[in-house]
Residue frames as a rotation matrix with the C-alpha (Angstrom) as fourth column:
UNK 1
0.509 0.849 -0.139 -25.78
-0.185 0.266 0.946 139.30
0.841 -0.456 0.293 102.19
UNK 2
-0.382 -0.742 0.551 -24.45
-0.843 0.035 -0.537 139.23
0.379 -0.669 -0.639 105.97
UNK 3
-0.898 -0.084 -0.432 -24.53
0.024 0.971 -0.238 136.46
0.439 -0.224 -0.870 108.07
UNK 4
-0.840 0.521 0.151 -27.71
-0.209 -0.054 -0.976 137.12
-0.501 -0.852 0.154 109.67
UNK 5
0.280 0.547 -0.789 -29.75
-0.907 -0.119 -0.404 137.61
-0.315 0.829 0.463 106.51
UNK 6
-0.424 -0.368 -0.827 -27.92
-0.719 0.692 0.061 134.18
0.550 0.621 -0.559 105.36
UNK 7
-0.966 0.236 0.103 -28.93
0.114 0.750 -0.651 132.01
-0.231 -0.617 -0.752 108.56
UNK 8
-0.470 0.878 0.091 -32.61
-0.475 -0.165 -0.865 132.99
-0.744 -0.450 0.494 107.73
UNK 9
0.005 0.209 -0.978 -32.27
-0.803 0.584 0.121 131.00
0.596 0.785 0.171 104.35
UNK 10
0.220 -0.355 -0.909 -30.23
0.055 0.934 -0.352 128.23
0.974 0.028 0.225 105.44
UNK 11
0.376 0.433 0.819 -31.20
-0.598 -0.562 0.571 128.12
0.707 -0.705 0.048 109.07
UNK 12
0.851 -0.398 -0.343 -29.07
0.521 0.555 0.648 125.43
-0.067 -0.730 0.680 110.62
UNK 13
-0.088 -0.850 0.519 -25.74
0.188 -0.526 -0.830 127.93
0.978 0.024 0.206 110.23
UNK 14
-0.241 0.397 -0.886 -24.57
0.923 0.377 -0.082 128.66
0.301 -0.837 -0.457 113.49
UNK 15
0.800 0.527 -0.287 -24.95
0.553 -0.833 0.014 132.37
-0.232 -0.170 -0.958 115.15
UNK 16
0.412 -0.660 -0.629 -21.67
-0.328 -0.751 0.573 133.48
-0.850 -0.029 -0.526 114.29
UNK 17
0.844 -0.247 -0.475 -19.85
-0.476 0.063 -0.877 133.90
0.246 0.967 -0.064 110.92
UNK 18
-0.170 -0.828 0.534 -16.37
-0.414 0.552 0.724 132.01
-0.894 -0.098 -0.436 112.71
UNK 19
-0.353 -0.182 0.918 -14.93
0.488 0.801 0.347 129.44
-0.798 0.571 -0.194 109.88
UNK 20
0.345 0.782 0.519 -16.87
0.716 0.137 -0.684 131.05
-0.606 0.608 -0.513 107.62
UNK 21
-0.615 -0.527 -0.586 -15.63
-0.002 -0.743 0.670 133.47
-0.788 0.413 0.456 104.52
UNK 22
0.567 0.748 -0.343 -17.49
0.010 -0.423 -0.906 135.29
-0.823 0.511 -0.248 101.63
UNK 23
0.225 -0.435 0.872 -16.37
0.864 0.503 0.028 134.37
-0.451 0.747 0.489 98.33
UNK 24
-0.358 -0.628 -0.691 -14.85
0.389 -0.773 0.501 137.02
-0.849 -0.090 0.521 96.21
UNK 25
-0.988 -0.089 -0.125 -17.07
-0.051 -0.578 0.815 136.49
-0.145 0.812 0.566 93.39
UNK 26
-0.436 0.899 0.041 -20.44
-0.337 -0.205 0.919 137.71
0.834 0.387 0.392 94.41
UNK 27
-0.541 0.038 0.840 -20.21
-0.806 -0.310 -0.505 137.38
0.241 -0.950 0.198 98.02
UNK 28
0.619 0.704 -0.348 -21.38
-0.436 0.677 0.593 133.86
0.653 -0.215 0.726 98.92
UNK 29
0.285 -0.605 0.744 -20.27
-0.916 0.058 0.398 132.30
-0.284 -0.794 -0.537 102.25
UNK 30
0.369 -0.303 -0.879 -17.59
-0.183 0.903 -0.389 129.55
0.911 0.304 0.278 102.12
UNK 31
0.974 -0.102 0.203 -16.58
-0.224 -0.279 0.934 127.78
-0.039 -0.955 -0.294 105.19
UNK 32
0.316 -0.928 -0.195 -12.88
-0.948 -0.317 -0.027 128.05
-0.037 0.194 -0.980 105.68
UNK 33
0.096 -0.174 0.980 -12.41
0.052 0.984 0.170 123.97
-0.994 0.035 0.103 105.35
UNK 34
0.665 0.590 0.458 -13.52
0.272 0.379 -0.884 124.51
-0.695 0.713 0.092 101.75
UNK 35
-0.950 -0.290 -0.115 -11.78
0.078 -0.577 0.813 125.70
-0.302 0.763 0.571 98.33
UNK 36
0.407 0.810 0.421 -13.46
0.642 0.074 -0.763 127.44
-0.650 0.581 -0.490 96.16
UNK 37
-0.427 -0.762 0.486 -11.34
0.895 -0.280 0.348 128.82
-0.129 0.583 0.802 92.96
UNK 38
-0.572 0.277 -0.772 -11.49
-0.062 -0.953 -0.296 132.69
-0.818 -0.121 0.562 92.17
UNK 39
-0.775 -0.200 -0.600 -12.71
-0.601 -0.059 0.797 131.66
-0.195 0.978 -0.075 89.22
UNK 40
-0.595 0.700 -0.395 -15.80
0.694 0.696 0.187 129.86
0.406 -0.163 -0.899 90.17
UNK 41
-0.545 0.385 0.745 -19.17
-0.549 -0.835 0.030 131.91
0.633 -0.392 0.667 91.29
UNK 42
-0.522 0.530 -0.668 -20.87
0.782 0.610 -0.128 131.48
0.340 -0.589 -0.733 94.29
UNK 43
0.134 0.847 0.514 -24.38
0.315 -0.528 0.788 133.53
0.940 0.056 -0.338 94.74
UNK 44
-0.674 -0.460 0.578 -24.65
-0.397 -0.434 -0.808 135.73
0.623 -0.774 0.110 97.73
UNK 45
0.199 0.668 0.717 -27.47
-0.978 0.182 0.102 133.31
-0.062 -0.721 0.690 99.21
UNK 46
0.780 -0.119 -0.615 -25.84
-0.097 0.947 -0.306 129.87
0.619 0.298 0.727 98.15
UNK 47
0.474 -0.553 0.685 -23.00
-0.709 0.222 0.670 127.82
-0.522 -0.803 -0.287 100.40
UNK 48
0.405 -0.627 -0.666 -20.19
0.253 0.776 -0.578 125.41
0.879 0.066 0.472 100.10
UNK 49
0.617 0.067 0.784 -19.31
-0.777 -0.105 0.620 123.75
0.124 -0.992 -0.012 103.23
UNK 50
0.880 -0.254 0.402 -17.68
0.125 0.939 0.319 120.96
-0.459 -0.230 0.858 104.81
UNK 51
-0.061 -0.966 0.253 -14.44
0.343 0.218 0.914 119.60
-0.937 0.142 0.318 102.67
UNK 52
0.499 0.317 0.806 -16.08
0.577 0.572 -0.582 120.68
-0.646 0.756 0.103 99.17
UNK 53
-0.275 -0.800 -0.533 -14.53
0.045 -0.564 0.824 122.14
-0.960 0.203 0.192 96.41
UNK 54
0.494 0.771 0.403 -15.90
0.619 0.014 -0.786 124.02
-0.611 0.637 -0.470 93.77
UNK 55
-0.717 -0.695 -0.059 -13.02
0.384 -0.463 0.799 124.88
-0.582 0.550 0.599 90.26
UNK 56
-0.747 -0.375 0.549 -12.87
0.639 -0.177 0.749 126.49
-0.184 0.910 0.371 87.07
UNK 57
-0.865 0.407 0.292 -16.19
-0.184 -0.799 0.572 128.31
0.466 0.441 0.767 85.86
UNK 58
-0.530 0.686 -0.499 -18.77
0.800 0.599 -0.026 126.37
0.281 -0.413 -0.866 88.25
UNK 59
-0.620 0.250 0.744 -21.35
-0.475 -0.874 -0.103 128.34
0.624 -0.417 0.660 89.60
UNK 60
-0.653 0.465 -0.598 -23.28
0.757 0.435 -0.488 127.69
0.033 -0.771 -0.636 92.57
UNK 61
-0.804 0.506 0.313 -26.43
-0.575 -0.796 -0.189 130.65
0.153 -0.332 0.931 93.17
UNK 62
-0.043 0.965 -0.258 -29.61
-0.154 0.248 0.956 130.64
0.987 0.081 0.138 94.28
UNK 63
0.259 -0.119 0.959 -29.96
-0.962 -0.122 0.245 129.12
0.088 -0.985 -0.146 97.71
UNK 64
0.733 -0.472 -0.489 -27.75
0.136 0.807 -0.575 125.80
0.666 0.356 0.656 96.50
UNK 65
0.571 -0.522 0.633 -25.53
-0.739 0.009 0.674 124.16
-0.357 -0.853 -0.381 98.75
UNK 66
0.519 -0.622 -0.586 -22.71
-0.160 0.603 -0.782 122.18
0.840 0.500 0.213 97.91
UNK 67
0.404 -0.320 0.857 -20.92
-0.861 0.184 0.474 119.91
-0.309 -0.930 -0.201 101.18
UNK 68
0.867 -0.328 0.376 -19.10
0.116 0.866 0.487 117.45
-0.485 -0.379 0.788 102.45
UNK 69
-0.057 -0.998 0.013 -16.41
-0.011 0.014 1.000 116.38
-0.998 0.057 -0.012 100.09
UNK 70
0.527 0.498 0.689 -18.18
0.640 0.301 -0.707 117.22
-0.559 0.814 -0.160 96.96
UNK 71
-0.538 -0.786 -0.304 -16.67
0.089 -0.411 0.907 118.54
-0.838 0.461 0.291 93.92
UNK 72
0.566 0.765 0.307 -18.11
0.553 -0.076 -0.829 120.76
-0.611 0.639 -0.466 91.15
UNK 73
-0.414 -0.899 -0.144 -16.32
0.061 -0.186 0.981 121.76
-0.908 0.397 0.132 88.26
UNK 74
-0.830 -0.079 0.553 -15.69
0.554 0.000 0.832 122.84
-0.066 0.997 0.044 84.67
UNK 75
-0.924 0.361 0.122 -19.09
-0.344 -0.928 0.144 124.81
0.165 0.091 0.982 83.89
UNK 76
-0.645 0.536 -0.545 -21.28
0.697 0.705 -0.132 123.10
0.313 -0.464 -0.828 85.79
UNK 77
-0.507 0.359 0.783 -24.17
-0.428 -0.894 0.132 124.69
0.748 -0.269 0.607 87.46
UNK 78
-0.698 0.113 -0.707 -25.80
0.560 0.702 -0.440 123.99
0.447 -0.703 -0.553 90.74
UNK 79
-0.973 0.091 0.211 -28.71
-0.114 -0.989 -0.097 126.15
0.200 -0.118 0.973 91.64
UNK 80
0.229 0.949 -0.217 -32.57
0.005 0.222 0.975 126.49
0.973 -0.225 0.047 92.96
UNK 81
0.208 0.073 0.975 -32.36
-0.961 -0.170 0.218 125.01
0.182 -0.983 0.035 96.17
UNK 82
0.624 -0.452 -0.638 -30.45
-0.216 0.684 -0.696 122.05
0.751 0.573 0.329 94.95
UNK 83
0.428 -0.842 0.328 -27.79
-0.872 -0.290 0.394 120.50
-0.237 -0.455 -0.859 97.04
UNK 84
0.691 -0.363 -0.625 -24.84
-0.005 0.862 -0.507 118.15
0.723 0.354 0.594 96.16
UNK 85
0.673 -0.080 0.736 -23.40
-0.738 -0.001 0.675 116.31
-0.054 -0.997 -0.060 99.25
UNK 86
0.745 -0.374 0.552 -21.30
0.310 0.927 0.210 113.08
-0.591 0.014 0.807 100.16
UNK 87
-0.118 -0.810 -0.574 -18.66
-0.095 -0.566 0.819 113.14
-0.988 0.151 -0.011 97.61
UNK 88
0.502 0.584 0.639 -20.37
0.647 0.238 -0.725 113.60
-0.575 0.776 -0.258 94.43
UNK 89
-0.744 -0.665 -0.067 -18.73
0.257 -0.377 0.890 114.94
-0.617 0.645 0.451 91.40
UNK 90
0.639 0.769 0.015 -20.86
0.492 -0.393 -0.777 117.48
-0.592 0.504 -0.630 89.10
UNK 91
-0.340 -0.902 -0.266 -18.95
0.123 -0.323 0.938 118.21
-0.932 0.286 0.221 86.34
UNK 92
-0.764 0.077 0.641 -18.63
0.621 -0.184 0.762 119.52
0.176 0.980 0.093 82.32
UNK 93
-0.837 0.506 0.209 -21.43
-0.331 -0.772 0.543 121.72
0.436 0.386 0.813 81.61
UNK 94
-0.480 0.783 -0.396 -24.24
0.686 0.617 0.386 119.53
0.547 -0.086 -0.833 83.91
UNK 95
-0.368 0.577 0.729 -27.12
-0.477 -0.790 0.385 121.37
0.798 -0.206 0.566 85.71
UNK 96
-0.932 -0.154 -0.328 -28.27
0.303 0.169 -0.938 120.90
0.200 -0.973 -0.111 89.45
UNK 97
-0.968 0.110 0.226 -31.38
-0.201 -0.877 -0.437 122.45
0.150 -0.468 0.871 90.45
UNK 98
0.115 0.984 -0.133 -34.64
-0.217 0.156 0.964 122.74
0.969 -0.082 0.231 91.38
UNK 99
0.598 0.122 0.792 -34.84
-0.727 -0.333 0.600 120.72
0.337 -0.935 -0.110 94.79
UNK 100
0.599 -0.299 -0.743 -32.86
-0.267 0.800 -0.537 117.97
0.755 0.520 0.399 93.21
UNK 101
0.563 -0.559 0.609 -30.36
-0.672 0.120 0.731 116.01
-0.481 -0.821 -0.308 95.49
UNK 102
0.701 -0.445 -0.558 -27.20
-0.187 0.640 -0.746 114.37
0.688 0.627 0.365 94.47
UNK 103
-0.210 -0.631 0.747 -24.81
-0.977 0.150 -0.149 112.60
-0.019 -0.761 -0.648 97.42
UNK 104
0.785 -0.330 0.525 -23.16
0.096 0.901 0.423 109.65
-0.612 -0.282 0.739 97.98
UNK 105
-0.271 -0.914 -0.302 -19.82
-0.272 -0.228 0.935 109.02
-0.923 0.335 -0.187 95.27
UNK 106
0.235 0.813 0.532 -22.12
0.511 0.362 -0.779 109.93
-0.827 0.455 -0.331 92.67
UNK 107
-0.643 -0.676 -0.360 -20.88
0.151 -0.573 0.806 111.64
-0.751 0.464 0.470 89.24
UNK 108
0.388 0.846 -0.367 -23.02
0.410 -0.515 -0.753 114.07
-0.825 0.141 -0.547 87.43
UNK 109
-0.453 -0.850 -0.268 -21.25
0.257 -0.412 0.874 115.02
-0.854 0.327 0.405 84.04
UNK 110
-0.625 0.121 0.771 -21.26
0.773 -0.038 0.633 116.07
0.106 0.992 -0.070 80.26
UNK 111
-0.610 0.762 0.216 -24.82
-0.528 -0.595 0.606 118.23
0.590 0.255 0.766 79.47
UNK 112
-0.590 0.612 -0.526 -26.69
0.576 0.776 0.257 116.07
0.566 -0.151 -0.811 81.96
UNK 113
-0.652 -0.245 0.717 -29.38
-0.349 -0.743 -0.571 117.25
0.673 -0.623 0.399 84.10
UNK 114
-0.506 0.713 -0.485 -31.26
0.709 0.664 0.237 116.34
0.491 -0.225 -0.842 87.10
UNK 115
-0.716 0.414 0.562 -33.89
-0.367 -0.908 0.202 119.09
0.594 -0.061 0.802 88.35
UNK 116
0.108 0.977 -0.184 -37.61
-0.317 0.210 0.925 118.78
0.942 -0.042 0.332 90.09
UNK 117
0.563 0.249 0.788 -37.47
-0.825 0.227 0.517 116.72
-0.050 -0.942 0.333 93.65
UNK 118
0.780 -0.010 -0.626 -35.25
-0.291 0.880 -0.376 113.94
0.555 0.475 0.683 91.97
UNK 119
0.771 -0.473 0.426 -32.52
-0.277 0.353 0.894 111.88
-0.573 -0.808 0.141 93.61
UNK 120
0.719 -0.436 -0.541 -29.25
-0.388 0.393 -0.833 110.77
0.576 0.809 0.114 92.10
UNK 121
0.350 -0.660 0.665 -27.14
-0.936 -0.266 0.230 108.73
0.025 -0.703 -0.711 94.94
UNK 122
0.727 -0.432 0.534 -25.11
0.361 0.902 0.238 105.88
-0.584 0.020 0.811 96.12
UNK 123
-0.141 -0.941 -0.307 -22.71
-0.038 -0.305 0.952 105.67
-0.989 0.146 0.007 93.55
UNK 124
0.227 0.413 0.882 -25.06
0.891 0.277 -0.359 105.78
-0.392 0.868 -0.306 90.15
UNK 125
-0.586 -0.782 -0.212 -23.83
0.415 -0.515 0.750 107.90
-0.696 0.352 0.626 87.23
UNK 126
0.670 0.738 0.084 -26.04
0.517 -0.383 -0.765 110.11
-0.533 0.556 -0.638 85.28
UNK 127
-0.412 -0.790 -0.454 -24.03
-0.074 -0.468 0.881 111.81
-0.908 0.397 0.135 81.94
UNK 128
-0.492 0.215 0.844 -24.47
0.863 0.249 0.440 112.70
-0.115 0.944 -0.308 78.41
UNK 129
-0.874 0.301 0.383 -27.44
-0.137 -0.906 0.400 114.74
0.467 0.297 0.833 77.65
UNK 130
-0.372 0.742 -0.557 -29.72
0.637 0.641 0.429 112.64
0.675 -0.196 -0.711 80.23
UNK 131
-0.449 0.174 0.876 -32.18
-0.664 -0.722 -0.197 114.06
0.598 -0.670 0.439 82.33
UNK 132
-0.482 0.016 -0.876 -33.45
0.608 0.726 -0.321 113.11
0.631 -0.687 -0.360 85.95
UNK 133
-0.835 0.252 0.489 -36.63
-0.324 -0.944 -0.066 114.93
0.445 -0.214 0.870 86.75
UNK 134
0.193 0.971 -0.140 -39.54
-0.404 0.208 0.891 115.01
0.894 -0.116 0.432 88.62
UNK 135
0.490 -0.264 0.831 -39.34
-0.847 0.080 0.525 112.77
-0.205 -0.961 -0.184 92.11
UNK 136
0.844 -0.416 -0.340 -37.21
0.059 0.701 -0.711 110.16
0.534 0.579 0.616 89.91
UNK 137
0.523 -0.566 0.637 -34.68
-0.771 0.004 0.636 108.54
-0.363 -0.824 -0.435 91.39
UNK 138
0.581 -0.537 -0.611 -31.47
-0.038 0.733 -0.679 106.89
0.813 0.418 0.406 90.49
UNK 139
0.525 -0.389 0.757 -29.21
-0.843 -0.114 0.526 104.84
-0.119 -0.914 -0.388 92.99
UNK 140
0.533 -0.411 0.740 -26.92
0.140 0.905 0.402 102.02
-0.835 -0.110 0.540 93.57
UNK 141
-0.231 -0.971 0.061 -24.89
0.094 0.040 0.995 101.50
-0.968 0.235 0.082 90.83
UNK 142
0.102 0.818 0.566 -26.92
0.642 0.380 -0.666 102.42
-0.760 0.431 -0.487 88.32
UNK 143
-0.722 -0.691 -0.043 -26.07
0.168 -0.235 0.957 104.09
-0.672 0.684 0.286 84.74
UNK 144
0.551 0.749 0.369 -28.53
0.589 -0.036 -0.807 106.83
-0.591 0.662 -0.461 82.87
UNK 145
-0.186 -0.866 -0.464 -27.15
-0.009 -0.471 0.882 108.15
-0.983 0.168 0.080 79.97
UNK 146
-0.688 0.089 0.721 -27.11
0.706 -0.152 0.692 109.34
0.171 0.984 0.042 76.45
UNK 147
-0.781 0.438 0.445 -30.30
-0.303 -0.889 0.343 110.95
0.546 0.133 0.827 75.72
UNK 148
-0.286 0.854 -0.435 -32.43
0.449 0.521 0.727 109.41
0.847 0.012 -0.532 77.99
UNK 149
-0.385 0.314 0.868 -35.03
-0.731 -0.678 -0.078 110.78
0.564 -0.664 0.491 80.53
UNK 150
-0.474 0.293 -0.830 -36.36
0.740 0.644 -0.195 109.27
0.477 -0.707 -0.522 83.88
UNK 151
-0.825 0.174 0.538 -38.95
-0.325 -0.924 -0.200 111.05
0.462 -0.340 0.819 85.49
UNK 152
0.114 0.989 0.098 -42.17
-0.152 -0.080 0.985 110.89
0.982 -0.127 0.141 87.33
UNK 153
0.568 0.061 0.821 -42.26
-0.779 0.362 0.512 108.62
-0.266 -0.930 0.253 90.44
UNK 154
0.873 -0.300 -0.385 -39.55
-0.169 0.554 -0.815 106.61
0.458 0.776 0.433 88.27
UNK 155
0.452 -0.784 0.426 -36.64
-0.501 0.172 0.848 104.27
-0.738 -0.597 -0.315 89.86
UNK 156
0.657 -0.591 -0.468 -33.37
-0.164 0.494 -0.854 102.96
0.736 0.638 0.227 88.41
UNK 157
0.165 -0.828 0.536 -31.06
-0.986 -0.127 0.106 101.37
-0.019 -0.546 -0.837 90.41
UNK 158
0.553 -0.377 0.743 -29.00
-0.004 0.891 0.454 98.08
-0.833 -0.254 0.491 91.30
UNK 159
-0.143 -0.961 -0.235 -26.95
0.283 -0.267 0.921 97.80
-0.948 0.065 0.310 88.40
UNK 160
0.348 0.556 0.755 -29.11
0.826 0.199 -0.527 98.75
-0.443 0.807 -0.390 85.37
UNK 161
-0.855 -0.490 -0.172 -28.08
0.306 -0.742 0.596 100.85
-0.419 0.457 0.784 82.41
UNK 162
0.603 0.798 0.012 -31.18
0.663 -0.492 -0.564 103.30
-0.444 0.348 -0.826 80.52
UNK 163
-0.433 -0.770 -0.468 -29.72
0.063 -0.544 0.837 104.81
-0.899 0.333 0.284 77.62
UNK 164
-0.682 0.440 0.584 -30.15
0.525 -0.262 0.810 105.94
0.509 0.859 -0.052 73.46
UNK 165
-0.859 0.293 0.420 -33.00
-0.204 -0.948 0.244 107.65
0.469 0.125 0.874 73.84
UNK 166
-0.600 0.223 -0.768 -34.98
0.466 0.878 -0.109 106.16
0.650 -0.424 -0.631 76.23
UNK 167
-0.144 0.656 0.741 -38.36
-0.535 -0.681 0.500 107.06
0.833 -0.324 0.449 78.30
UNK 168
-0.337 0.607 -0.720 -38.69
0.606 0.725 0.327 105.54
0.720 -0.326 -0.612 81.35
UNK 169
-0.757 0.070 0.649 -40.84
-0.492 -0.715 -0.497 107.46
0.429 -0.696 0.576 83.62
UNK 170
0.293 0.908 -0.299 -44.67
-0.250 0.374 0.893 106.95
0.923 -0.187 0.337 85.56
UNK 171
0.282 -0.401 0.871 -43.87
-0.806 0.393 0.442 104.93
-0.520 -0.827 -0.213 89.41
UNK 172
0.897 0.067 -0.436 -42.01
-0.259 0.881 -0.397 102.28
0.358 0.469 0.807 86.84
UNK 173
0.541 -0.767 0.345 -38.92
-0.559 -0.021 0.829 100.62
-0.629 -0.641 -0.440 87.85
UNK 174
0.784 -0.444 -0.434 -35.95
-0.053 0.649 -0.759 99.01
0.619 0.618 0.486 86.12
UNK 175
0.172 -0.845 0.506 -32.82
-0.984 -0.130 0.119 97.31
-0.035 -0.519 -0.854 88.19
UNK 176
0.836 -0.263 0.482 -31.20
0.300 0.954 0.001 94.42
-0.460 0.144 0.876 88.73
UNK 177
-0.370 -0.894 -0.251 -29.07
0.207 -0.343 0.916 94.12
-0.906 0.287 0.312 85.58
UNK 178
0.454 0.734 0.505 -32.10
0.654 0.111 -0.749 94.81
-0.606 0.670 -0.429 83.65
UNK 179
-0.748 -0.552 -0.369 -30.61
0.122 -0.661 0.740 97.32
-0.652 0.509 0.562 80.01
UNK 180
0.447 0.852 0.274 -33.37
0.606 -0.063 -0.793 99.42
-0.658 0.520 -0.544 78.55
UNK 181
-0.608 -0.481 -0.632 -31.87
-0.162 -0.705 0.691 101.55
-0.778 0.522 0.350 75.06
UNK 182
-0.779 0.335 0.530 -32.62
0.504 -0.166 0.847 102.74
0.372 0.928 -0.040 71.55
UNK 183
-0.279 0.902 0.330 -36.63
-0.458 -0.427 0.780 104.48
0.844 0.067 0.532 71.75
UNK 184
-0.360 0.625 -0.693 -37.88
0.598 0.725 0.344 102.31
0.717 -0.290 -0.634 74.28
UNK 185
-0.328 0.479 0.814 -40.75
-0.652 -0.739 0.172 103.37
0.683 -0.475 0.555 76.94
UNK 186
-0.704 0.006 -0.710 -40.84
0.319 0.896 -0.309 102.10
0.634 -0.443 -0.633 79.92
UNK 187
-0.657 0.390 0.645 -43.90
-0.649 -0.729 -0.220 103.88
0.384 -0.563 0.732 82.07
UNK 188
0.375 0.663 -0.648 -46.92
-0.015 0.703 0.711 102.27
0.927 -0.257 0.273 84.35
UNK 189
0.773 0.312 0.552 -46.45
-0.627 0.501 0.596 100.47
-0.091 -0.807 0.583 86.88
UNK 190
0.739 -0.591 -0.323 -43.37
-0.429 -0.044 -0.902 98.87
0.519 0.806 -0.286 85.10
UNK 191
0.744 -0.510 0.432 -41.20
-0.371 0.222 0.902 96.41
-0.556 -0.831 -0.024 86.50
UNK 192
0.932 -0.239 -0.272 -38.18
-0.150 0.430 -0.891 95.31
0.330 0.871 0.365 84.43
UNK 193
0.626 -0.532 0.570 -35.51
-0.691 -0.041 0.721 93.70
-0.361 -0.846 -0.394 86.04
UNK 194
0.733 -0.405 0.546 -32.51
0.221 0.901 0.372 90.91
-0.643 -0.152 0.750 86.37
UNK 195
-0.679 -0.723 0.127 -30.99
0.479 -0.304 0.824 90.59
-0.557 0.620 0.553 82.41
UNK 196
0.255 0.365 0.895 -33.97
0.909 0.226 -0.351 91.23
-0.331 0.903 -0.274 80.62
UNK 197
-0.780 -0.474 0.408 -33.49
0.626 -0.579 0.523 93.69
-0.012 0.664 0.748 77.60
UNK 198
0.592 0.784 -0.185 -35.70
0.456 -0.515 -0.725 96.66
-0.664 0.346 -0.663 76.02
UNK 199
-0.221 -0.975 0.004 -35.07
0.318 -0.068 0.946 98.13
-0.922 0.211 0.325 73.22
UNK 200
-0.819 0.011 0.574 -35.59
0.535 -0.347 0.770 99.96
0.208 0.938 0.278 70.21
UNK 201
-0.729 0.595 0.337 -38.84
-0.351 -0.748 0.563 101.17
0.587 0.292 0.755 69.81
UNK 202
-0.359 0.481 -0.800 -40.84
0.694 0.711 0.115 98.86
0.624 -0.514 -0.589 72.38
UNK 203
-0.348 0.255 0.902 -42.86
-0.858 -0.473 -0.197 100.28
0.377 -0.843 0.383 75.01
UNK 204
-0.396 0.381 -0.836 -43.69
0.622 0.781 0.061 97.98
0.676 -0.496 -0.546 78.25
UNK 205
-0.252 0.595 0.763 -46.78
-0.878 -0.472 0.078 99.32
0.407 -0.651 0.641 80.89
């Protein structure tokens, strides 16, 4: 794809291809600030910009963007129309995509994924086999993980942990230092904050 045909995706690029270089595997533009290993793919309609740096088997395609001083690695994927920004870390075998957004000195890892319109920033950690879908949103220092899912119009943040196999989804919310694990469902309207606990099988609406 030349540079014209690229600016008509990703339409702030400027008019000329300066700074700019075409990866070697599969012809996606990197700008010359960046690394990107030979050994990493980048789609001929996807970008890395800025300081980022994208190793080993990562792949970036689609019309995914990957900036700043992020870093994506091991056999990650990053794709849709996804971007990871700030200086997030997307690593092991996790998955990017949809319109998802991850930035700030956030760290994406293991089998996790976050997909749909969701957020994952600040400096909250999402790993395991968790997912973050829908217009869900983790932030602050928050911590989803294992098998658990967050989704709908669902928040986690401040310093709360959602883990085991956990559901929390709906426009519910859990922060503070609030720790929901084992089965539990948190959905509704859902407010669950400070220390309190969930757990096991419970469900709170």
């Amino acid at each position: 794809m030349n540079w014209e045909e690229i600016r008509k995706i990703h339409t702030w690029l400027p008019p000329t291809s300066d700074g700019w270089h075409q990866h070697s595997n599969d012809g996606g533009w990197v700008q010359d600030t960046a690394i990107v290993e030979n050994t990493a793919y980048v789609g001929k309609s996807a970008l890395v910009s800025g300081l980022a740096r994208v190793f080993d088997s990562a792949q970036i395609f689609d019309s995914a963007c990957v900036s700043g001083s992020a870093r994506v690695s091991g056999s990650a994927w990053v794709f849709g129309s996804a971007c990871v920004y700030g200086s997030a870390c997307v690593y092991g075998s996790a998955n990017v995509f949809d319109s998802a957004r991850v930035f700030g000195s956030v760290c994406v890892s293991d089998s996790a994924r976050v997909s749909g319109s969701a957020r994952v920033f600040d400096s909250a950690c999402v790993y395991g086999s968790a997912c973050v879908f829908e217009s869900a949103s983790v932030f602050d220092s928050a911590w989803v993980f294992g098998s658990a899912c967050v989704y709908g119009s669902a928040c986690v943040y401040g310093s709360a942990n959602v883990y085991g196999s956990t559901r929390v989804s709906d426009s519910a919310n859990v922060f503070g230092s609030a720790c929901v694990y084992g089965s539990a469902r948190v959905y509704g309207s859902t407010r669950v904050s400070d220390y309190n606990l969930v757990f096991d099988d419970h469900s709170v609406s």
